[in-house]
PAGUTOR-815210 format. One record per residue (C-alpha): x, y, z; residue in three letters. Coordinates in Angstrom, 3 decimals, padded with zeros to 6 digits, m for minus. Layout:
! residues N
        x        y        z type
        X        Y        Z  ala
...
//
This chain:
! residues 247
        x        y        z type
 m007.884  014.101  037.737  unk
 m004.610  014.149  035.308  unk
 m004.699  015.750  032.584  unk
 m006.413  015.067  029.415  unk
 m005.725  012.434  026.632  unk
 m006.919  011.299  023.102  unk
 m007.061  007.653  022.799  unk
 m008.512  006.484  019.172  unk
 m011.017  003.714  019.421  unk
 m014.308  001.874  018.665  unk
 m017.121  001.662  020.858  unk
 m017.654 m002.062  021.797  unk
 m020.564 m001.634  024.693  unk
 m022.444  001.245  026.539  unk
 m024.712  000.494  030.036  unk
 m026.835  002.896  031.360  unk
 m025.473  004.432  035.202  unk
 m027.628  006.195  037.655  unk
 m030.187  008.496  036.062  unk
 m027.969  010.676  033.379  unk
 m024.604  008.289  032.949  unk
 m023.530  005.840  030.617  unk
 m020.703  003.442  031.050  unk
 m018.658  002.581  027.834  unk
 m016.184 m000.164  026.705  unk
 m013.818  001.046  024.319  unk
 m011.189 m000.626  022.636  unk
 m008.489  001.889  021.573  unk
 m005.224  001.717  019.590  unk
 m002.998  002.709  022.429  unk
 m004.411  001.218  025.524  unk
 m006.327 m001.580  024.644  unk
 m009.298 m002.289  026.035  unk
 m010.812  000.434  028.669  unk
 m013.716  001.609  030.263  unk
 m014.871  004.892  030.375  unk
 m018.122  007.128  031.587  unk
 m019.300  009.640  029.941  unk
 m021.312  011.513  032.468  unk
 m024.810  013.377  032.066  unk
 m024.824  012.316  028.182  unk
 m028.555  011.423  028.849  unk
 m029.519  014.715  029.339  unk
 m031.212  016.225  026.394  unk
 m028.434  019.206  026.116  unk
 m025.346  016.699  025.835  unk
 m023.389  017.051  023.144  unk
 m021.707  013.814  024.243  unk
 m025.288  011.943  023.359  unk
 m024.639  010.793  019.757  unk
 m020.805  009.927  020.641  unk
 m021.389  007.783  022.967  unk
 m023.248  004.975  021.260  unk
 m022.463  001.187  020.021  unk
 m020.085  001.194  016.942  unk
 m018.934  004.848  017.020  unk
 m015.596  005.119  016.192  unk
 m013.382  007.890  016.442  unk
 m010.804  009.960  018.880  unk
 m011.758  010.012  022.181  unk
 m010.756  012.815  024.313  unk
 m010.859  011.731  028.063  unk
 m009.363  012.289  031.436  unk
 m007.868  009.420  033.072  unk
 m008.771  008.415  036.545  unk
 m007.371  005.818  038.863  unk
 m009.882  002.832  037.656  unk
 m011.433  004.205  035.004  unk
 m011.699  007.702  032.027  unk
 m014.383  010.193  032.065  unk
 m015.363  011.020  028.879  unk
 m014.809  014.853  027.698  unk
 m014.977  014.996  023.693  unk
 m015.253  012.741  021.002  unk
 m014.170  013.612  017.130  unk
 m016.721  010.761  015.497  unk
 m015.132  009.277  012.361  unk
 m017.891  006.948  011.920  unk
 m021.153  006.923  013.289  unk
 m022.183  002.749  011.465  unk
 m026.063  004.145  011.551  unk
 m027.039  001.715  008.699  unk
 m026.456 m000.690  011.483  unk
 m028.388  000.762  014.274  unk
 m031.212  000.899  011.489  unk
 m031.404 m002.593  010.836  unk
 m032.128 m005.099  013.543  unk
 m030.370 m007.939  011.365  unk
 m027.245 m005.904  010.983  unk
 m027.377 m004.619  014.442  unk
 m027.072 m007.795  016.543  unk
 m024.423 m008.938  014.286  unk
 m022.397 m005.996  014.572  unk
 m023.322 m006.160  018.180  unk
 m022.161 m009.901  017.829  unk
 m018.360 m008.608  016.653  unk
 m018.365 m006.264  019.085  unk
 m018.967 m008.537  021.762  unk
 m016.822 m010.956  021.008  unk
 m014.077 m008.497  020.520  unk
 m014.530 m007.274  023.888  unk
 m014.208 m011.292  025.155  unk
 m010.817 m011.505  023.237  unk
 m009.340 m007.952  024.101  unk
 m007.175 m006.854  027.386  unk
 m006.920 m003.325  029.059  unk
 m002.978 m002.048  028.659  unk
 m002.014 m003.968  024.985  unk
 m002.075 m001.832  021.722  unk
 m005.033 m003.137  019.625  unk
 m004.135 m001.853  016.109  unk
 m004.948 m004.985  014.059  unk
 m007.817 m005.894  016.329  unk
 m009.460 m002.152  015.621  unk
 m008.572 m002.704  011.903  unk
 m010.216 m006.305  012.336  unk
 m013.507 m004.730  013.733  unk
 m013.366 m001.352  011.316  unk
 m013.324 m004.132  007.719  unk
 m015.906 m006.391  009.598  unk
 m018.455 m003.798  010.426  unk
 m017.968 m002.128  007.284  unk
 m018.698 m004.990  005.746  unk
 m022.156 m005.145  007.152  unk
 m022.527 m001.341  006.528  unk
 m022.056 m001.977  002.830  unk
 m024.612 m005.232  002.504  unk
 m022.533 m006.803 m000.587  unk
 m022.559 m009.900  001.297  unk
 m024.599 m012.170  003.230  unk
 m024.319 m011.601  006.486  unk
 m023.947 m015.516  007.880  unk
 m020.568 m015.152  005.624  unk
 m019.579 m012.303  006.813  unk
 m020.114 m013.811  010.626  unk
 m017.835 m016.965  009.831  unk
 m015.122 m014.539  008.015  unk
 m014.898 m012.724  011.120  unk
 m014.800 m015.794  013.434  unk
 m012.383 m017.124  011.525  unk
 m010.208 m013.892  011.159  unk
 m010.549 m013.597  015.137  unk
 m009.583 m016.986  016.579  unk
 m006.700 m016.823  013.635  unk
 m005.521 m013.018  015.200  unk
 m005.933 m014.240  018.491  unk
 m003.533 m017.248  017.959  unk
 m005.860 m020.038  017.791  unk
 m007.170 m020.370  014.442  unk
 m008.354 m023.093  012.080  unk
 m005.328 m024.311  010.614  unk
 m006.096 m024.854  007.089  unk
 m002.800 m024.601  005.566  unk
 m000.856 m027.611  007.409  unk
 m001.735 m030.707  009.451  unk
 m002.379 m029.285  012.988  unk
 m000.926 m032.423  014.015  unk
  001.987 m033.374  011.982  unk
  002.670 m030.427  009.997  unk
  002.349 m032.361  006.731  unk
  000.914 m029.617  004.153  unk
 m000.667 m032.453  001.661  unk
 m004.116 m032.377  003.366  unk
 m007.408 m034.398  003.346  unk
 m010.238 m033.114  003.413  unk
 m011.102 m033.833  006.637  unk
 m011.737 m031.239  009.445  unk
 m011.281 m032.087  013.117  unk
 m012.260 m028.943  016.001  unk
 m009.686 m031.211  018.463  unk
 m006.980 m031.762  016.265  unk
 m007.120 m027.853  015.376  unk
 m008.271 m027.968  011.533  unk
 m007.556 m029.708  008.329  unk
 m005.507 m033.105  008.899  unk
 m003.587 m034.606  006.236  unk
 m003.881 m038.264  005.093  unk
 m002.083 m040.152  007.567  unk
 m003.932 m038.226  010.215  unk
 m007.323 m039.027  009.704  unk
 m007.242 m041.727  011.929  unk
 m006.489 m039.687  015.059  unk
 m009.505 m037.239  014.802  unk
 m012.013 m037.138  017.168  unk
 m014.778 m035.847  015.541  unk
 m014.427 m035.719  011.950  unk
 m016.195 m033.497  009.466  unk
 m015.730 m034.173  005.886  unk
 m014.921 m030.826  004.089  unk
 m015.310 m030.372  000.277  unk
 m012.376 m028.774 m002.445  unk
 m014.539 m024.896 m001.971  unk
 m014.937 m025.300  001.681  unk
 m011.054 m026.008  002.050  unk
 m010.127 m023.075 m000.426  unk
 m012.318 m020.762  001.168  unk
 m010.750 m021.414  004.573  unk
 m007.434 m021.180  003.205  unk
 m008.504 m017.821  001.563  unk
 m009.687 m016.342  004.457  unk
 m006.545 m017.267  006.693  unk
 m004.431 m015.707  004.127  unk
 m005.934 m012.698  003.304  unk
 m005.160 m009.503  003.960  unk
 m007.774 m007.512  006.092  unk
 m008.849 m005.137  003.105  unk
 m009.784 m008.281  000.963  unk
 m011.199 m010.141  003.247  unk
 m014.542 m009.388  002.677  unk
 m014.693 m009.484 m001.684  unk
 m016.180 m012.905 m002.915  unk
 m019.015 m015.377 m002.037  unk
 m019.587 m018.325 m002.010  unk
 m022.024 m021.024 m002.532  unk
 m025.093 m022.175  000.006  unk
 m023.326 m025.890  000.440  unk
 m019.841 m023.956  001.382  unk
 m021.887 m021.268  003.454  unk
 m023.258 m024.665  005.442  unk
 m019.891 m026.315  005.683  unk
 m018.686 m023.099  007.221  unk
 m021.116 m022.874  009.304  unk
 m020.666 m026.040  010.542  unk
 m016.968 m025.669  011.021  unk
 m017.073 m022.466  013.052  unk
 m019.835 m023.657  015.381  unk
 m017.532 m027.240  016.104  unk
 m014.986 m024.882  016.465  unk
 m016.046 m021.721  018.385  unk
 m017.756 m024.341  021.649  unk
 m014.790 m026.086  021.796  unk
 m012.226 m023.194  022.084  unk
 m014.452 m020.640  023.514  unk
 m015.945 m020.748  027.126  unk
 m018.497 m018.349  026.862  unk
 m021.861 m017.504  025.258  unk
 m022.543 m014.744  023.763  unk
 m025.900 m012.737  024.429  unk
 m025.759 m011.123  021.001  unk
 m025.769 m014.697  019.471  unk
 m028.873 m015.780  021.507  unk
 m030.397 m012.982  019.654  unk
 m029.274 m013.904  016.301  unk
 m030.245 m017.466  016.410  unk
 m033.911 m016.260  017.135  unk
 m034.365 m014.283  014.801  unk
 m033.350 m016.943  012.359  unk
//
C-alpha cells in the first residue's frame, strides 16, 4: 500500500462486504468521487463503526490502493443524527445523497458540490422548512451546478430576457413571448412560481435555504422539477421510490 492520505469528504453510500466490511462512497474535495472500505468496522471493538455511516462528514484518513482506499481514521465534523432519527428526513437526505453520487465523477475536485450537499442536508437537520421545498431547491441547485438547469432568467431558446410565463422541460425553462409557440409541453407558471425559480438560480448557497413559499408555488414547483428531472435524467432513484410511499 502507499502511504497514507487525508481526503475531506461526505459520506454518500455504505454496503455491507463479507461478514465485518463495509464499502463506502465518498465524495471528497480533492478527488472527487471514490470508493473506499473500511474493514472490520462491524466488529463491536471498531472505532471506525460510527465514522463510517450515511451523511458523516469529515477528514478521512485512508491508504490508497490500486482500485480503491482502505479506510484508517476519520476526524467526524458532522455526524447529521437528527437525520438518521427521522425516517422522513432520512430518505430525503438519502435522496441528495444519491443523486449526488449519480452526478459526481472519481478524479474532479468537488468543492461546490460538497458545499451543495453540506447547505442541503443542513437544511433538513434544522427543520425550518418543509421538506418537499427543500427537495425542489436542491434539484434545482443540482441540475443548475451540473450545467443543465432550468433557465429562468432568459429564453432557453432565443435568449430574449422579457419572459412569459410559460415553462417548457424541452425548450429548457421559461420562454419568452414569441416563443410560446414552439413549446412542446407547456406548463403555465404564475408571477411567485417564476420569482422563486429565479431566486433559487441566483442565490448564493448560504441563502438558499431562508424563505417559503406558498402551497400553490410548492405545487407548481413540484410540477416543474418532476417535467424536468424525467426528461434530463435517465435514472431512478431508489431513495425516491421510498419517498413517494411514504407520501
Amino acid at each position: 500500500m502507499k502511504d497514507e492520505i487525508v481526503l475531506n469528504g461526505i459520506i454518500l453510500a455504505t454496503s455491507l462486504v463479507g461478514e465485518y466490511d463495509r464499502r463506502l462512497v465518498i465524495l471528497t474535495k480533492e478527488r472527487g468521487k471514490i470508493t473506499a472500505f473500511a474493514k472490520g468496522v462491524r466488529k463491536t471493538n471498531s472505532q471506525l463503526i460510527s465514522s463510517s455511516q450515511l451523511f458523516v462528514m469529515g477528514a478521512f484518513t485512508l491508504y490508497e490502493g490500486r482500485d480503491a482506499y482502505t479506510l484508517k481514521n476519520t476526524d467526524v465534523r458532522e455526524y447529521f443524527h437528527e437525520l438518521t432519527f427521522d425516517m422522513n428526513k432520512y430518505c430525503y437526505g438519502s435522496y441528495f445523497c444519491e443523486m449526488m453520487a449519480y452526478f459526481t465523477r472519481e478524479g474532479e475536485r468537488a468543492t461546490d458540490y460538497l458545499n451543495l450537499l453540506f447547505v442541503s442536508l443542513n437544511a433538513l437537520k434544522k427543520g425550518l422548512m418543509p421538506v418537499r421545498l427543500i427537495r425542489r431547491i436542491y434539484e434545482i441547485k443540482i441540475m443548475d451546478v451540473f450545467g443543465q438547469g432550468i433557465q429562468s432568467h432568459h429564453c432557453p431558446i432565443c435568449g430574449n430576457d422579457h419572459l412569459s410565463h410559460i415553462f417548457d422541460a424541452y425548450a429548457g425553462g421559461i420562454v419568452c413571448e414569441n416563443c410560446t409557440g414552439k413549446t412542446k409541453e407547456p406548463i403555465p407558471v404564475s408571477a411567485d412560481a417564476l420569482y422563486t425559480l429565479q431566486y433559487i438560480n441566483g442565490a448564493p448557497l448560504g441563502k438558499m435555504y431562508n424563505f417559503n413559499v406558498t402551497d400553490s408555488v410548492l405545487s407548481e414547483l413540484d410540477t416543474i422539477c418532476e417535467s424536468f428531472l424525467e426528461l434530463y435524467i435517465d435514472k431512478k432513484f431508489n431513495s425516491v421510490q421510498i419517498i413517494d410511499s411514504l407520501s
